[in-house]
N, C-alpha and C positions, 0 to 999 in steps of 0.2 A: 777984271775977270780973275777968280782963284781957281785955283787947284790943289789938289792933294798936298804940292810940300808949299805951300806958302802957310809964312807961321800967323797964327791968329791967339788975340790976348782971349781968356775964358776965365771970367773971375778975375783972381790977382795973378793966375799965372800964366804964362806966353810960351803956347807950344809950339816946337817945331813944326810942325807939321799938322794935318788935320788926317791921318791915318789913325784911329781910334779903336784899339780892343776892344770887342765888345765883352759881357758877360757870359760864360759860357762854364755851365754844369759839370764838373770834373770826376764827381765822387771822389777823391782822393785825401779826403781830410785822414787825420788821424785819432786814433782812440780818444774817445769822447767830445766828440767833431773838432778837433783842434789839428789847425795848419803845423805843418813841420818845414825841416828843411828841402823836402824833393817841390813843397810848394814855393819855397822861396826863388829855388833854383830855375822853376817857370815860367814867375812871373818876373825875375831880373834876366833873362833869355831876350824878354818880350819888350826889354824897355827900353826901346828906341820908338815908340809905338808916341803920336804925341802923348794920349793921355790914356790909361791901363784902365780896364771898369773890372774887378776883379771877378768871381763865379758869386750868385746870389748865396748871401749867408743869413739865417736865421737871426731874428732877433730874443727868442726864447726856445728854451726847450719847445714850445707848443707850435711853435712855426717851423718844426722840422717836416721833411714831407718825403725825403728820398734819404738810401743809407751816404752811410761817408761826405756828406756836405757839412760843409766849416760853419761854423757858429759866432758871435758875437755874443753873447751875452756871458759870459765867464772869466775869472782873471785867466787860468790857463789859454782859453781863445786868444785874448789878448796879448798874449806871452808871443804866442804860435804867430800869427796876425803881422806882430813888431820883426822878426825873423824876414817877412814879406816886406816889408816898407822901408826895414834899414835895406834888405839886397838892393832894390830897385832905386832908391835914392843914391845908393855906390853907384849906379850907374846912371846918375844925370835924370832918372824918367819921375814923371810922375803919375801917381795911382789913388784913386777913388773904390771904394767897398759900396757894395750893393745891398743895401738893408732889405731883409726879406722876411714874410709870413705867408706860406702856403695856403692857409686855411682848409679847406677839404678834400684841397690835394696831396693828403693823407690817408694812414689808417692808425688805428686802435696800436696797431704794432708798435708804429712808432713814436707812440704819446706816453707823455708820464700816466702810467699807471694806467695805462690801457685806455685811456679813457678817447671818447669819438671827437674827431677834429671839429674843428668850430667855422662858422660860417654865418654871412649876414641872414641864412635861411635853410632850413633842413630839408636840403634839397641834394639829394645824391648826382653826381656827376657819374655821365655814360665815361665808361675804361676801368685801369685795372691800376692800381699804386703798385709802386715798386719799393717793396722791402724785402728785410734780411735776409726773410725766407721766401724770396720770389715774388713773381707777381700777381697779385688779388685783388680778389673786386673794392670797386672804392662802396664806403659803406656811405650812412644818409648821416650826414654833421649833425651836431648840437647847434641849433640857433644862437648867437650871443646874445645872451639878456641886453637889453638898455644900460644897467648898472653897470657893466663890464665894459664899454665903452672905450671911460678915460684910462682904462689899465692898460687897453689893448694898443691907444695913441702912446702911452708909459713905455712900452715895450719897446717903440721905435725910437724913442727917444735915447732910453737906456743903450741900446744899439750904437745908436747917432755918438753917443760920450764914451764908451767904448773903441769906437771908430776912429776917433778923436785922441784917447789915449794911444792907442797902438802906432800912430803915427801918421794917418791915412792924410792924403791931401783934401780930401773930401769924403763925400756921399752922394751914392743915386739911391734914389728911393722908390724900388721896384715894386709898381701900380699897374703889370702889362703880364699878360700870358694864363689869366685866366687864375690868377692866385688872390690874396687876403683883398686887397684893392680895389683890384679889379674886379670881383665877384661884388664887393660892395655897390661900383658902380653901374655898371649895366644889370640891366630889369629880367634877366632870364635867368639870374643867379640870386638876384635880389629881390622877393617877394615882402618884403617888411611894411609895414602898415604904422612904426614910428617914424621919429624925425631921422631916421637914418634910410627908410625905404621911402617908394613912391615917388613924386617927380623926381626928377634930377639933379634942381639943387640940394635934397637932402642926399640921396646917392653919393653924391660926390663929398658927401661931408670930411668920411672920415682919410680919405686919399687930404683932403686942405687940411686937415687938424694936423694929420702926422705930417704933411710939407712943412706946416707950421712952426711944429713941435721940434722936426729937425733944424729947421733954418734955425731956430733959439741956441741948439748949440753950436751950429756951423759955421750961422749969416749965409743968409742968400746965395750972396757968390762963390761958393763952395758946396754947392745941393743941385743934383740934377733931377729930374726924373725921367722915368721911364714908360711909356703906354703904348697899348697896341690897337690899336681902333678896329681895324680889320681881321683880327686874328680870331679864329675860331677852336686855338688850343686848349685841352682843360675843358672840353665841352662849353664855349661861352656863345652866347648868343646876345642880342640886344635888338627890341624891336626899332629903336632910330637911332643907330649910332653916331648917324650927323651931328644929330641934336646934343646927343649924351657927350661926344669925347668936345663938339666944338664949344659946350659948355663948361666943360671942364682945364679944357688950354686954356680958354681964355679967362677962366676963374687962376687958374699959376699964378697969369701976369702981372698981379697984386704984389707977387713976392719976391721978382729980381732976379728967378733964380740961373743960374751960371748955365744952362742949358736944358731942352725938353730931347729927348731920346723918344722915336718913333719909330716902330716895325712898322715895314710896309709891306699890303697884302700879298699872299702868297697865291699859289696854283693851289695848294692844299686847304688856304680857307676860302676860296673861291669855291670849290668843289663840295667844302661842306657850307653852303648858305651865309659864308661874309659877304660882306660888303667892302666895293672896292673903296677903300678911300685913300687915294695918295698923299701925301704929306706937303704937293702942293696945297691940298685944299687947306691944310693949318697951318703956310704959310704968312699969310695976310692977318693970322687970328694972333698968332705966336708973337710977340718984340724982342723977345730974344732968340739967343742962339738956339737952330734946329741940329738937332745929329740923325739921320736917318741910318737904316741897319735892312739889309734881307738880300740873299746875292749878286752885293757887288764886287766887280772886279776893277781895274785899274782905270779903264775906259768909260767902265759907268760910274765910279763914284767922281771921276773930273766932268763928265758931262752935268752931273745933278748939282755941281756947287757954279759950274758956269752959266745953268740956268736959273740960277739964285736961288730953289730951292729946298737949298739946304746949304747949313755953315761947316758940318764936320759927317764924314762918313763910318761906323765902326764897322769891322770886321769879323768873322767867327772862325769860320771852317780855316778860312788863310791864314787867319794866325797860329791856329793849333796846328798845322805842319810847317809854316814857315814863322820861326822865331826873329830872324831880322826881317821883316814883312817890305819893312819902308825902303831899307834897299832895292831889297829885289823887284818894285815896283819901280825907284828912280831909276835904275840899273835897266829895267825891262828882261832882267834874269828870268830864267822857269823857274817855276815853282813846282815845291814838294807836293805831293798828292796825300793830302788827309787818309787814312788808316781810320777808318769809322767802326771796325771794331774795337778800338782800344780808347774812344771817347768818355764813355762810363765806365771807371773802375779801374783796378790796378795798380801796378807802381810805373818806374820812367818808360817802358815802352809805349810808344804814341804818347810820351807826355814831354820826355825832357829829353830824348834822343833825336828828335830833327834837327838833321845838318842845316848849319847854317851856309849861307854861298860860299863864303870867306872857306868854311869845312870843307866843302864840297870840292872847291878850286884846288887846294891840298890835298886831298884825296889821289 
């Protein structure tokens, strides 16, 4: 039977523990989405964590979606990016970047040149984007032509080698939350009448091309991904999501890859017409390593790996106020209380001034 701190190998490397960072949206990049130092200093805060999955970063200017989020596709990102992976190697951890493309979880604001965010289908998403100058209605995307395809897989790729340069231990490759991906795959975002819409193996195409495309510069066992079957964030809908994500896990398992990341259903997509599908049901589909993610606490991420379903637990809320996480859970220390107004935006308040125990005990 495991738990929380027994270490488990993932890929080539052996983590301490299975307490996992999860991804988590900071706004905090710097002028012209590029990490600095107050980001380094966060994420080497954090690394005692077995494995860090850093905030989703763009893979082009066009997969930008929200102000102040870090980018990958520039040498300056890169610069910024190495600042993050030399701290956190100083301190023994290891950290993975999250390759990301919004798609029409955007605006016009903030796309080169004003131009409408792109999507498997010009279909506007219910809510409002958040840019520079506040929040506004999401407008109705540009469909991607067919041609623009293998650019769009290019992009992730680009990403992936960028990722690679900066110093990263890896990549996940964010297919969950209702973004470029994920809108590909489920049928309520995807209206396409090519080989990229209609059943579900073409759906699912472009999430396999860019796993693909990534695994070519990573290798398998250094590539996670990320999906959310049940979530109904980003306005996503799917008329059989059984069918659609259990076709899709078990399309991965061609590629080895070092772990699948799954959100599990909330009260809020329940509320809005998900479907519940717990991550037992993709365990039996999955052969490799599962990480599940959606409020756990100490009690429930040891109970979900002692009923086998699941290999690693990540965290959100708990990490952004508590920076030694895995202590304070060996320890059965309290924990800091998230400050939820200072999650979007700003500089180190609610970002890099939670006391750690060690702080706190000296205090």
């Amino acid at each position: 039977m495991s738990d929380l701190f027994a270490p488990i190998q993932l890929g080539p490397y052996t983590l301490p523990n299975r307490i996992i960072m999860a991804p988590l949206t900071r706004n905090r990049a710097g002028a012209g989405n590029v990490p600095g130092p107050l980001n380094a200093t966060y994420y080497e805060q954090r690394a005692s964590a077995g494995l860090l999955i850093t905030e989703a970063s763009q893979v082009s200017p066009q997969g930008l979606g929200y102000p102040a989020t870090p980018g990958i596709y520039a040498p300056e990102q890169v610069a910024g990016w190495r600042l993050v992976t030399e701290a956190v190697h100083r301190q023994g951890g290891r950290i993975f970047l999250q390759l990301w493309h919004v798609g029409r979880i955007s605006h016009p604001s903030l796309q080169p040149d004003g131009a409408l965010p792109v999507a498997p289908s010009a279909i506007a998403p219910q809510g409002q984007a958040m840019t520079y100058q506040g929040m506004q209605p999401f407008v109705t995307p540009r469909a991607l032509e067919l041609d623009e395809m293998p650019a769009m897989v290019e992009q992730y790729r680009w990403g992936a080698a960028n990722a690679l340069a900066a110093g990263f231990d890896g990549v996940e490759v964010h297919g969950a939350n209702g973004y470029l991906l994920d809108q590909f795959l489920r049928d309520g975002a995807n209206h396409r009448t090519d080989s990229y819409g209609g059943p579900v193996e073409n759906r699912a195409r472009l999430l396999l091309e860019v796993t693909e495309a990534v695994v070519g510069v990573w290798g398998a066992d250094r590539v996670g991904v990320r999906l959310s079957p049940s979530s109904t964030f980003n306005d996503m809908q799917d008329s059989n999501p059984q069918a659609t994500f259990g076709y899709a896990v078990d399309q991965l398992n061609r590629f080895g890859l070092a772990y699948l990341h799954l959100l599990e259903p909330s009260e809020s997509d329940l509320r809005h017409g998900g479907t519940a599908i717990p991550t037992a049901y993709f365990r039996p589909i999955f052969k490799g390593l599962l990480m599940v993610n959606w409020d756990y606490d100490l009690a429930k991420g040891n109970a979900v790996l002692a009923q086998g379903n699941a290999d690693l637990v990540s965290y959100g809320k708990l990490f952004i106020a508590n920076p030694d996480l895995p202590v304070r859970f060996q320890t059965q220390a309290p924990l800091n209380t998230p400050d939820e107004t200072t999650f979007y935006g700003g500089g180190a308040a609610g970002y890099t001034d939670y006391p750690t125990l060690k702080e706190r005990q000296l205090a």
